[in-house]
C-alpha positions in Angstrom: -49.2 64.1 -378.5 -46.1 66.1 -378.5 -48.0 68.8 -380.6 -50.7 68.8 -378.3 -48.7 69.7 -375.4 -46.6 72.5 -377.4 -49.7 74.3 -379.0 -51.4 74.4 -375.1 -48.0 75.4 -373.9 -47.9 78.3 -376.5 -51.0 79.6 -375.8 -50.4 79.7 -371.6 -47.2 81.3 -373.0 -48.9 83.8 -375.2 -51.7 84.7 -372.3 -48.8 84.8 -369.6 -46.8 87.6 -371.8 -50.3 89.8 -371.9 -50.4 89.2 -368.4 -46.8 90.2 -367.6 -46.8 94.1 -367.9 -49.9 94.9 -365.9 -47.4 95.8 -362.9 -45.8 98.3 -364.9 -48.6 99.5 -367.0 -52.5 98.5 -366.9 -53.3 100.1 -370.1 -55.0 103.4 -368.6 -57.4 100.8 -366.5 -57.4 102.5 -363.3 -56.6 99.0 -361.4 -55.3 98.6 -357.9 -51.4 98.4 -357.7 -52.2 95.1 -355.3 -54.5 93.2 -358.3 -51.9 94.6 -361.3 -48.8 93.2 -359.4 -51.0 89.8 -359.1 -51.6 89.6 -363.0 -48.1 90.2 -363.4 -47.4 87.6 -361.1 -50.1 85.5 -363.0 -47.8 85.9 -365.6 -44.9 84.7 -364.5 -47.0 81.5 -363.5 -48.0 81.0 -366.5 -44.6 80.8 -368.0 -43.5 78.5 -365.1 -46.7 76.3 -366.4 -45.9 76.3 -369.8 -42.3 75.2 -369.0 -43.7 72.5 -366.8 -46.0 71.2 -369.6 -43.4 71.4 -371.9 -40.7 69.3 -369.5 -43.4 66.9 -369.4 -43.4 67.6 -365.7 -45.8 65.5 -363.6 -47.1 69.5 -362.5 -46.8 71.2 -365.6 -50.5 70.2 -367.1 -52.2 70.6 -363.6 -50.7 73.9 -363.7 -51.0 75.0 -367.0 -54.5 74.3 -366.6 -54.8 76.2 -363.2 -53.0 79.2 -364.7 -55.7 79.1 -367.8 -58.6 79.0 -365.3 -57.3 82.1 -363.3 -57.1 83.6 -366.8 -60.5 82.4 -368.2 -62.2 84.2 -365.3 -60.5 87.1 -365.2 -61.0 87.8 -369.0 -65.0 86.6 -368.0 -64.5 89.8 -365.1 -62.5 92.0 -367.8 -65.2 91.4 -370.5 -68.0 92.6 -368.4 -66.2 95.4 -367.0 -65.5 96.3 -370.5 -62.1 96.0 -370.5 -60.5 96.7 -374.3 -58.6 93.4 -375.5 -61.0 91.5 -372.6 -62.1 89.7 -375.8 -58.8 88.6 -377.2 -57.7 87.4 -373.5 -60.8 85.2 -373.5 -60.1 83.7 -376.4 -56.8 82.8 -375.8 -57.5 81.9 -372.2 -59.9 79.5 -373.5 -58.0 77.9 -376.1 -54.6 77.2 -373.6 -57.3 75.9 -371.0 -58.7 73.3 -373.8 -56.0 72.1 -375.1 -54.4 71.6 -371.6 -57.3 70.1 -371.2 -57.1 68.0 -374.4 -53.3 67.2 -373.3 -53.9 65.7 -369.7 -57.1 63.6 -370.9 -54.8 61.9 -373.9 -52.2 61.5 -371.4 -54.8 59.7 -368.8 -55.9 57.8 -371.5 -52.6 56.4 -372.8 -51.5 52.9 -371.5 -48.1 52.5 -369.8 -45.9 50.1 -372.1 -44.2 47.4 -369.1 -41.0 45.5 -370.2 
């Protein structure tokens, strides 16, 4: 279960870091300043997330799994825009959203031990 939670916490951690320098520099995109400083800020949510899941915080998987949503769509928006790397930020979107997924279903599942 531990590996679970680490591999989904990597991957919000990986798609948070692609997130992070959008503020700075959208990659010759054209965005607004407004929606690059809220990727970056996406970002920096995602690494909160990933810590959270990681802590085995009673937030961290709701959030990991929020953040990965946020992300799925906007690589969905980025990907019909035509966005270059849209594809790579799907993917990896998709695979921190499963296996956060995949984490907080195997942790509803398993039964408290009481002493």
């Amino acid at each position: 279960m531990k590996t679970l939670r680490y591999t989904a916490a990597a991957a919000t951690i990986l798609m948070a870091l692609m997130n992070l320098p959008f503020a700075l520099d959208d990659g010759g995109l054209g965005l607004p300043k407004v929606l690059a400083w809220l990727i970056s800020l996406l970002g920096i949510l995602g690494i909160t997330a990933a810590v959270g899941l990681v802590a085995g915080t009673s937030w961290g998987t709701p959030a990991a799994i929020a953040v990965g949503v946020v992300n799925l769509i906007g690589a969905v928006i980025a990907l019909v825009a035509g966005s270059e790397g849209a594809i790579i930020g799907l993917t990896v979107s998709a695979i921190g959203t499963a296996l956060s997924f995949a984490y907080a279903r195997v942790k509803a599942t398993r039964v408290p031990q009481t002493q």
